[in-house]
N, C-alpha and C positions, 0 to 999 in steps of 0.2 A: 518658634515651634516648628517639627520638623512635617511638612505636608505627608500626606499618605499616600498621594502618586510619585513624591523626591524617592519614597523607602523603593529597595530594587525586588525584584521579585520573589526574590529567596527571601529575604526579612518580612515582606509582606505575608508570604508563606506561612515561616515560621508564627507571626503574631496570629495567623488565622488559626493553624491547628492550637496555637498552644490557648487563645483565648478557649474554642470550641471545649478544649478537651476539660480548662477548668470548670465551663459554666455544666457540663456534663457529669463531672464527680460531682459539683454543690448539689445538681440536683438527685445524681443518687445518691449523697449521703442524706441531704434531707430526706428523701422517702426512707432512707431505712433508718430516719431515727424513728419517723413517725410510723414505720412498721415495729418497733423496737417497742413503742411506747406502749402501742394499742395491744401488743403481746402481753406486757407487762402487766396491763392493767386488765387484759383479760385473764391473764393466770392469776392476779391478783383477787380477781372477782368468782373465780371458778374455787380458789380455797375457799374464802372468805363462805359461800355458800357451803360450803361440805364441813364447816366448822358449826356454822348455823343450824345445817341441819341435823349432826351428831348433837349439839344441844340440846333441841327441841325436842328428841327423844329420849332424853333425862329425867328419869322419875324428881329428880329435886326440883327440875328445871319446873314440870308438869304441876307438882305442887306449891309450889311459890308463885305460878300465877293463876294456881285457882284458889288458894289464898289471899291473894293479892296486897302483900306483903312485899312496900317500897322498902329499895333498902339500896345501900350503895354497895359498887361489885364487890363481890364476895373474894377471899383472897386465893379462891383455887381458878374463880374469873379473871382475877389482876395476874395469875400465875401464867393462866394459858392464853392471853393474850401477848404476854409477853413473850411465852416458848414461838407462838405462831406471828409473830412481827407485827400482829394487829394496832389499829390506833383503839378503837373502841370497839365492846361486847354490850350491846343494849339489849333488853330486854323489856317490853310491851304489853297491856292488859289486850283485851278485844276492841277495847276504845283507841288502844293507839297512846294509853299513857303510860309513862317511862315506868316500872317497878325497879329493873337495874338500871345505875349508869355509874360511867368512872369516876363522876361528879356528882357529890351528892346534895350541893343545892341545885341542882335541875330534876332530883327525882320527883314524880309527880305530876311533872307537866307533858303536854301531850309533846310525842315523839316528831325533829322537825325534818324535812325531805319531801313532803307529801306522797311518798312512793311505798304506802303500806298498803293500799287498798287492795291489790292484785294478793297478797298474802293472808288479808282479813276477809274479805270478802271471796274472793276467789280460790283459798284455799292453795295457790299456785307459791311453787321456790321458783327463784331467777336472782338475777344481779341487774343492779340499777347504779345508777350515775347521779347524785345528790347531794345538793348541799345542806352539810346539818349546824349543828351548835357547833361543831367542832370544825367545822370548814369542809369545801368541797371534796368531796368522796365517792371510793367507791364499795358496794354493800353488797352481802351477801344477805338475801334474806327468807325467813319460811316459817309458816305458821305452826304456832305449838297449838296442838291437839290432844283432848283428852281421853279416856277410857271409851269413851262413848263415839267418839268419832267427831266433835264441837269442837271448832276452831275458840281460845280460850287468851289466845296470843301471837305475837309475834317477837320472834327472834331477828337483830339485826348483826352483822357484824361486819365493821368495816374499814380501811386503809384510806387514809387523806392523800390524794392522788398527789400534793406539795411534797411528801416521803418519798412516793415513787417517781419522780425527777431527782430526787438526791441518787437514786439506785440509778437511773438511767445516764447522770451525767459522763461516768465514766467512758460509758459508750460511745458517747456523741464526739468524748477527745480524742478516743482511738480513731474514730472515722474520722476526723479533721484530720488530724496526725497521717491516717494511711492517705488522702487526699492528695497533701500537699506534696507525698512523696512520687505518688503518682504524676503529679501535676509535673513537677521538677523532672523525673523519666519521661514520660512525654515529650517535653522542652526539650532532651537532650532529640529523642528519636524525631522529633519534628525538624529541627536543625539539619540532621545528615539525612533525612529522605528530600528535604527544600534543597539540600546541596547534590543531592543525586538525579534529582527533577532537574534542576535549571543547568546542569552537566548534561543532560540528554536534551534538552529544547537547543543545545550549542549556546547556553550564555545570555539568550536574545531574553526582552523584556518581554512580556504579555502586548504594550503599544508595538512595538517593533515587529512582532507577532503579526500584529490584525495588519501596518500599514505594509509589509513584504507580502501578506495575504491577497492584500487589495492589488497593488503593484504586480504581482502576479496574477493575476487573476487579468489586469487589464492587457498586459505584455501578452499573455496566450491569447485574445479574443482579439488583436491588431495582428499581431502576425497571418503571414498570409499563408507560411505552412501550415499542415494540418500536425497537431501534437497529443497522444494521447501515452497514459503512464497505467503504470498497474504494480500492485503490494507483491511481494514473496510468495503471498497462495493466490496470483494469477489474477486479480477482481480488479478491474476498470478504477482509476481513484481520480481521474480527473482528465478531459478530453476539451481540446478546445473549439468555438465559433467552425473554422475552417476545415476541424478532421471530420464533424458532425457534417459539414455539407459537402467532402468531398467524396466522404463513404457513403452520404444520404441517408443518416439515421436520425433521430431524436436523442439530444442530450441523456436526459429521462428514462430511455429505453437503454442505455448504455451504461451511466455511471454507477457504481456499486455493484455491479454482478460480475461475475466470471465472464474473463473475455470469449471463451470457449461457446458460450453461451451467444455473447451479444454478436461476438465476430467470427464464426466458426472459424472463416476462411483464414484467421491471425494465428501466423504459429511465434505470435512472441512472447509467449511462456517459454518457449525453447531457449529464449536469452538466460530465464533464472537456472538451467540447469549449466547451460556451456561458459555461463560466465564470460561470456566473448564477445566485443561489438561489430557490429554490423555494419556496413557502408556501401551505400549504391545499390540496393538489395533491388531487383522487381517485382513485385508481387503483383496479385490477382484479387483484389477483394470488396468483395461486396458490385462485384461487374461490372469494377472498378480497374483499372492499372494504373498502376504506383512508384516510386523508387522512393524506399523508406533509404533511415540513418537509425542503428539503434543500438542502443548500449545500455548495459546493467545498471545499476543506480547500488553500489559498496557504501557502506554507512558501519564503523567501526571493522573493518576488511571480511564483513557478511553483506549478502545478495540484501539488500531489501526494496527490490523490486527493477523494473524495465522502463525505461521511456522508448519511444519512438517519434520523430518528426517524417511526414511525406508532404509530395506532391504530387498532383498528374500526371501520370507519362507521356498527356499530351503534350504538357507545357511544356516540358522538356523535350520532348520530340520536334518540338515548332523550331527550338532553340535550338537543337543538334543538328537539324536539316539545315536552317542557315550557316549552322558554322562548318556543316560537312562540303556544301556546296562550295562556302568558302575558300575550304582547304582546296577542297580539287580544282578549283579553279585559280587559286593560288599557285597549285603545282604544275599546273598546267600553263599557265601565263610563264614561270619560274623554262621551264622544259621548252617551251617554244622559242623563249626570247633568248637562253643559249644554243635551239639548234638553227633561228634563221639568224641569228650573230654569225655564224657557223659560213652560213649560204650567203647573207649576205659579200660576207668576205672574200668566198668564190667568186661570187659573180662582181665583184670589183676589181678582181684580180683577172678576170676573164675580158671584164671591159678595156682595160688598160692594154691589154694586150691583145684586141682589136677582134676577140673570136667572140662577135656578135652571134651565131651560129649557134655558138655552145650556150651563151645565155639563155638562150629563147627557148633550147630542148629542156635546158638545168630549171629552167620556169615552170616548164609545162609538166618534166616529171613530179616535179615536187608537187605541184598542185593535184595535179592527178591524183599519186599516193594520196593525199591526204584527202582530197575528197573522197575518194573509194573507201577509206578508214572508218571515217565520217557516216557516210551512208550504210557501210555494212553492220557498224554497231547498232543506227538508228532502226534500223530493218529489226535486227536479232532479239536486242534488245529493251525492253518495253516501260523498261524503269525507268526515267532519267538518272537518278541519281546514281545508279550501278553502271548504266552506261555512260556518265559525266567521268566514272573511278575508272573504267578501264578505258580511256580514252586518253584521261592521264597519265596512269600508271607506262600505258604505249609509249608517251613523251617523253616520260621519266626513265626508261629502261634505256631509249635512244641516247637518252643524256650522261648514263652510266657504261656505255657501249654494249649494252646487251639488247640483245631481241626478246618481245613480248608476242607472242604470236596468240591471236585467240583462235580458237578452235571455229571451222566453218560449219559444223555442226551443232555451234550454237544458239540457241532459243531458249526465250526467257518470256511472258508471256506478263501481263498486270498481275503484280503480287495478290495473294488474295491478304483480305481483313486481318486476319489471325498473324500475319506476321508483316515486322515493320521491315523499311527498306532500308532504315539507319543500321539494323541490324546485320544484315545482310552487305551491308557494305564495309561493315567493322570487321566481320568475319572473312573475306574476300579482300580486303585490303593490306590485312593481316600476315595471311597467307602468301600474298605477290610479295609484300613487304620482307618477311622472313625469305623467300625464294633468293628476293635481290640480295641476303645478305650472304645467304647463300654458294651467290654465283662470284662474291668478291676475289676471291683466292683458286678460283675456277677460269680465269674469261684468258682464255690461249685463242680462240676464235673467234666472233661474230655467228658463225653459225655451228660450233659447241656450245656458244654461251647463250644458250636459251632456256625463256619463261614461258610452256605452255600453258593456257588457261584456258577451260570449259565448265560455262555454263547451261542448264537444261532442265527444264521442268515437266520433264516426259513422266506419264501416270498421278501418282500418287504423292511424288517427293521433288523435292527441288535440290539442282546435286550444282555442286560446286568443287571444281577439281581443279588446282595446280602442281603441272609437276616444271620442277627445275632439274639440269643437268651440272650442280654443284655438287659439294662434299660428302653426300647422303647423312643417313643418320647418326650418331654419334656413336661409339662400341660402348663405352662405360657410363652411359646413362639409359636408364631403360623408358618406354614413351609413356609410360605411367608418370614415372617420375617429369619426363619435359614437359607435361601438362601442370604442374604445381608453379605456384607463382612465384618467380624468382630465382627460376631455374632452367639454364640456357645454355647449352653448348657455345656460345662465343663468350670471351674473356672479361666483354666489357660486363661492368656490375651492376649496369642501369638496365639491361635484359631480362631476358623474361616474363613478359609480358604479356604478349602477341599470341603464343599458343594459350595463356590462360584462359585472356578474354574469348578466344574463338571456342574452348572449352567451355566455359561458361553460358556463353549465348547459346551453342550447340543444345547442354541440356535444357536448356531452360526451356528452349520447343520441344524437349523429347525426340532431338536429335540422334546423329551418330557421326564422329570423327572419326578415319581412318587416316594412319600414318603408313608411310609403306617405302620399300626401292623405288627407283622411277624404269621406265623400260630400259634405258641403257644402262645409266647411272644417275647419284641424285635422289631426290626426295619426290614422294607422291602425297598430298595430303588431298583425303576428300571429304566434303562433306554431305552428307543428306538431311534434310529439314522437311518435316509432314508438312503438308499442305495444311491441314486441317487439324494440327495441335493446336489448342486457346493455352494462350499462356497468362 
């Protein structure tokens, strides 16, 4: 025997509508037999009275029972019984004994039913429900009266309800008959809607269902990102443990409403219109900062809805500062160890050749140099990490044989709150970066082939300016365009970068990026960033 968790979901389906729908026609055809019936037998009962009572108003009828003169039905009685489909025409003294009946050894005896009194006594027509000599029936019945106004008789006349189920059986087969036809359509439309249901669930079983539910449910509440998703018309459908406490809301207060609602500050409903995903995004929400990942959620190639995963910016900021330091300390180790490879070499070749003299000066300048370097970034500079970058980036231009000169009217002062210093160094580093590529196809000198750089946080804005004395800007690309990601005036295809990000981070404080000539020749790029944008 086949179990009823083995059947798959579709057959389960199927056996559930198609049981439902028959036990649903048995029971409206049974009500409409027995609406059928009680119709019948009241129309049955509604003649039967207006047969009675045309009688009773029959001078023959009036006379024969104030005669009272038994006798068996008369054959105009046998006639119009038979026109009117009647079983029996009785006819009644005041006592309730039979004068007429179809049967004439019962005339005589008292009339059987017990349901004369209301007609003898009360003078009252109606229809009753009684069983007589002739079997259970139904009657129409109403007192004969005389000249005088004396109740004298009663008139019965009545249908054995046994005949009105031969009348009504026909009934009963049509409604079987339409039942079953029903039942059978049904069965077919239950089939193709169970196979259009279990097409849209993707195939999965109802178990499979709850146990990906569960599984799900526990994958979102481990994980340590924050994840929340939302329908086609924008309404929160499910958020997990870690998005709850890193925006600091209530489950509760969040799920099933409009995100507009829960998260003003969330523009990702904007996903269901652009269709486009999202990556590395920084947002602002709930006085909160964030770098979301987000993308549409296509289910038959229509939008049906957005998810998003974030985290802190702290976290990530903890994590970008050690590997920023990293870097520059990376390139800076990189930069030194080929420019005292460099000295060393000198000064072994000075030693050999016995110019002690020169040693001791090639010692003392380099030292010099580099301590003054040293000190005058530590002075100007207030950040570590921006002056960790241009400290190496100095190393890094000597390694390339170009000069990095920073501006002595530099000052940079503790960044304020509102803006990070990872930032600030992506954007600056960017810039020298792009500079030195700049200066490749440019360096005829040592001192043409230069990278100035100024920084300064005089008033209101923090400005950031380098200009190089390389190739300047490109003629056939315009600086709208060099700002789109992927789009570079040098050859190489892995380009394009460098002005986006700096673009990128620029607006995102409510910035301003200016591209421009440089004083001689060469490119000027500057930037301005408010003090006091929250981003």
């Amino acid at each position: 025997m086949i179990r009823w968790r083995n059947l798959s979901f579709r057959r389960r389906l199927l056996v559930i509508m198609t049981l439902s729908g028959l036990i649903e026609l048995l029971l409206l055809t049974a009500a409409g037999f027995v609406y059928i019936k009680h119709s019948q037998q009241e129309e049955m009962g509604l003649k039967a009275l207006g047969i009675a009572q045309f009688l009773a108003k029959s001078p023959v009828v009036i006379d024969m029972v104030n005669n009272e003169e038994a006798e068996e039905l008369p054959l105009e009685f046998k006639e119009l019984t038979e026109l009117i489909g009647a079983t029996f025409i009785v006819i009644g003294n005041e006592k309730g004994i039979r004068l007429v009946h179809p049967m004439e050894e019962r005339l005589g005896k008292p009339m059987k039913g017990g349901d004369n009194e209301q007609a003898l006594k009360q003078g009252r027509s109606y229809v009753s429900y009684a069983k007589g000599s002739l079997g259970k029936s139904v009657r129409g019945k109403t007192p004969v009266v005389d000249q005088d106004g004396n109740i004298i008789g009663v008139i019965s006349v009545g249908y054995l309800l046994d005949s009105l189920q031969d009348r009504i059986e026909p009934y009963l087969a049509f409604l079987i008959s339409m039942a079953f036809l029903v039942v059978i359509a049904n069965a077919i439309l239950s089939n193709y809607a169970s196979r259009r249901f279990q097409k849209a669930i993707l195939g999965f079983e109802p178990e499979e269902i709850g146990r990906l539910y569960v599984e799900l449910d526990v994958t979102m509440s481990t994980i340590k990102e924050g994840v929340i998703s939302i329908d086609n018309e924008g309404t929160v459908r499910s958020i997990n443990k870690s998005a709850c406490e890193i925006l600091k809301v209530e489950r509760d207060d969040v799920i099933n409403k409009p995100i507009k609602t829960a998260l003003p500050d969330s523009d990702l409903e904007d996903i269901l219109k652009t269709q486009q995903p999202q990556h590395d995004v920084d947002l602002y929400m709930n006085d909160q900062r964030i770098v979301a990942n987000r993308n549409p959620i296509i289910v038959k190639g229509k939008v049906a809805g957005a998810v998003s995963s974030f985290r802190r910016k702290d976290e990530i900021t903890e994590l970008t500062q050690q590997l920023a330091k990293t870097r520059e300390y990376a390139d800076l180790l990189r930069s030194q160890t080929h420019e005292h490879q460099n000295k060393l070499n000198t000064i072994s070749g000075l030693v050999q050749l016995g110019e002690t003299e020169q040693v001791q000066k090639l010692i003392g300048q380099e030292s010099e140099r580099y301590q003054a370097l040293i000190g005058f970034i530590r002075d100007a500079v207030k950040d570590p990490l921006l002056a960790g970058l241009l400290l190496g980036k100095t190393e890094r231009a000597r390694e390339l044989g170009l000069l990095l000169e920073i501006d002595s009217g530099t000052r940079l002062e503790p960044l304020p709150v509102s803006i990070e210093a990872e930032d600030l160094v992506t954007i600056l580093g960017n810039l020298i970066d792009n500079a030195f590529d700049a200066m490749k196809e440019e360096r005829n000198s040592i001192s043409s082939s230069k990278v100035l750089v100024s920084v300064s946080d005089y008033g209101a804005e923090i400005i950031l300016e380098v200009e190089d004395t390389g190739c300047g800007l490109p003629d056939d690309i315009s600086i709208h365009k060099l700002l789109e990601k992927g789009v570079s005036s040098k050859a190489n295809g892995t380009r394009g970068v460098g002005l986006y990000l700096v673009n990128k981070l620029v607006n995102r404080y409510g910035g301003q990026l200016e591209l421009g000539a440089g004083a001689v020749k060469g490119t000027r790029a500057t930037v301005y960033i408010p003090k006091g944008k929250q981003v």
